[in-house]
N, C-alpha and C positions, 0 to 999 in steps of 0.2 A: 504494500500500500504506500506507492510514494506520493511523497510531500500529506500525510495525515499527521497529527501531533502525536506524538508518543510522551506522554508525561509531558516535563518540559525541554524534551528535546526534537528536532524536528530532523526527518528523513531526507534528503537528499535523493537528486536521481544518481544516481553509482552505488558503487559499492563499498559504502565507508558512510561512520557515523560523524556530524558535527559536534565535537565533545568540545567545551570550552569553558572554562571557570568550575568552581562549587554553587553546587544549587542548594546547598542548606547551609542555617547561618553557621558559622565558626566563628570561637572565639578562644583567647587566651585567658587561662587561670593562675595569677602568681601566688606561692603559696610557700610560707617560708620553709626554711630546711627542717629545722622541729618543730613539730606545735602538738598543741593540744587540741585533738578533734572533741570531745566531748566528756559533760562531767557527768555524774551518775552521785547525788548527794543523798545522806542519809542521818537527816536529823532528829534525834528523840528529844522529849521530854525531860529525860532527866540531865540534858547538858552534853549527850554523849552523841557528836558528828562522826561517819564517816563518809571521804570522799573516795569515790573511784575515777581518776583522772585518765580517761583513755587518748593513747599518745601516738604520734607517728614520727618518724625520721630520725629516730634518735640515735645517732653518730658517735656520741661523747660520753661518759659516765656524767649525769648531773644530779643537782637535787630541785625537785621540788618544793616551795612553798605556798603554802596557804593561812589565810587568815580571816577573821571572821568579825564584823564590822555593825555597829547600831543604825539609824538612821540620823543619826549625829557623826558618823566619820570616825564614833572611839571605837578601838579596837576593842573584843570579848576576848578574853582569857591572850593567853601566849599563841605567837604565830607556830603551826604543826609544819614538818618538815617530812620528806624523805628521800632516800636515795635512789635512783634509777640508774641501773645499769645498760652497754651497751646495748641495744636491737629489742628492749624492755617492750610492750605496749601495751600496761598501764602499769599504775601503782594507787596503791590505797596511803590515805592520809586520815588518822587518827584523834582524835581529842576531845576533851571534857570542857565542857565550857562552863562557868564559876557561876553558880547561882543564875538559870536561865529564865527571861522574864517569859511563862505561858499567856500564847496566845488564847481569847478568847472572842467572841461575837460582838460582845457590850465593849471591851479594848483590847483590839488589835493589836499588836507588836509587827513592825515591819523591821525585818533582817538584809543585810544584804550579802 
């Protein structure tokens, strides 16, 4: 069937397709050498966090930190740390946080 559209490309009389460019969008993603794709947080009641920090690209032995903040910008309890080894992809971070103000309906507590 020549000269009919075929998708978005068009037939030709001969024997040969016109192929020229990309027909769907492309685009570039920069993305750094380690990061952190995703947290997995687990906060109770009685002050007791834990994080699971799922990681990619990790090249280096590092450590993690984390900390845990009011809606006034003071920090709760001591910053938790941990170590991560090379080719790691996650680590869990630990800690008690000191007398936690419970959320309720009537006064909300916002954490960040």
């Amino acid at each position: 069937m020549v000269g009919q559209c075929l998708g978005q490309q068009r037939r030709t009389k001969g024997d040969y397709w016109n192929l020229s460019g990309i027909f769907r969008p492309v685009y570039l993603k920069a993305v750094p050498q380690f990061e952190i794709d995703r947290l997995a947080v687990d906060a109770r009641a009685d002050g007791q966090i834990n994080v699971n920090a799922y990681l990619s690209g990790i090249a280096n032995n590092c450590i993690v930190v984390a900390s845990v903040t009011d809606t006034n910008n003071v920090q709760l309890g001591n910053p938790f740390t941990n170590t991560v080894p090379i080719g790691a992809s996650n680590v869990l971070l630990s800690a008690t946080l000191p007398s936690p103000q419970l959320w309720s309906a009537e006064s909300p507590i916002f954490i960040r």
